[in-house]
LUMROTOR-144672 format. One record per residue (C-alpha): residue in one letter; x, y, z. Coordinates in steps of 0.5 Angstrom, whole numbers, padded with zeros to 4 digits, always signed. Example, Ala and Ser with C-alpha at 12.3 -4.5 7.8 and 13.67 -1.06 7.14 Angstrom:
// LUMROTOR-144672
a+0025-0009+0016s+0027-0002+0014
// end
This chain:
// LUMROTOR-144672
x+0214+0218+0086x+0210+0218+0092x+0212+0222+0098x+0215+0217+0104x+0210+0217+0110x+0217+0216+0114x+0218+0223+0114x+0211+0227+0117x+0212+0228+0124x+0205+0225+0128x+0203+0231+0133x+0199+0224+0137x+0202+0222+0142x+0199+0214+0146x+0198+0214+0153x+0202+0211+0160x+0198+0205+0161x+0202+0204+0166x+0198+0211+0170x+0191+0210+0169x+0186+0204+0172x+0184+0197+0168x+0177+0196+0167x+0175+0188+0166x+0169+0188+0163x+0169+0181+0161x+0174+0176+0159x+0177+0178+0153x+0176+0186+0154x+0178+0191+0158x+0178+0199+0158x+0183+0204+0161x+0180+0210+0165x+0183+0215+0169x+0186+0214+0176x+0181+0218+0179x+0174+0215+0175x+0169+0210+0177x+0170+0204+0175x+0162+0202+0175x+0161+0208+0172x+0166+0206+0166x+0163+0200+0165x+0156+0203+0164x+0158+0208+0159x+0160+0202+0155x+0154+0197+0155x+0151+0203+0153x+0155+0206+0148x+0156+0198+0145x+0148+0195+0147x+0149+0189+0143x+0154+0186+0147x+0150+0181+0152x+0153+0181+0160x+0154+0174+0163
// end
């Protein structure tokens, strides 16, 4: 009746966490960059882009 979902094939692929570089914003969240990125820069760009977040 309704096409399987089991047969469309995902172009979309997860990255390898294992390669790239963890991020502790605070103590629930943390972000993954690449190895080579700043990491005080990521973490700008997150208050920025989520400026409700309060930092402790």
């Amino acid at each position: 009746m309704y096409p399987s979902k089991n047969n469309t094939k995902t172009s979309y692929t997860s990255p390898d966490l294992s390669k790239m570089k963890a991020v502790i914003i605070d103590h629930r969240t943390t972000i993954y960059i690449a190895q080579g990125a700043d990491s005080e820069e990521a973490r700008y760009k997150y208050f920025a882009r989520y400026p409700t977040r309060l930092i402790r």
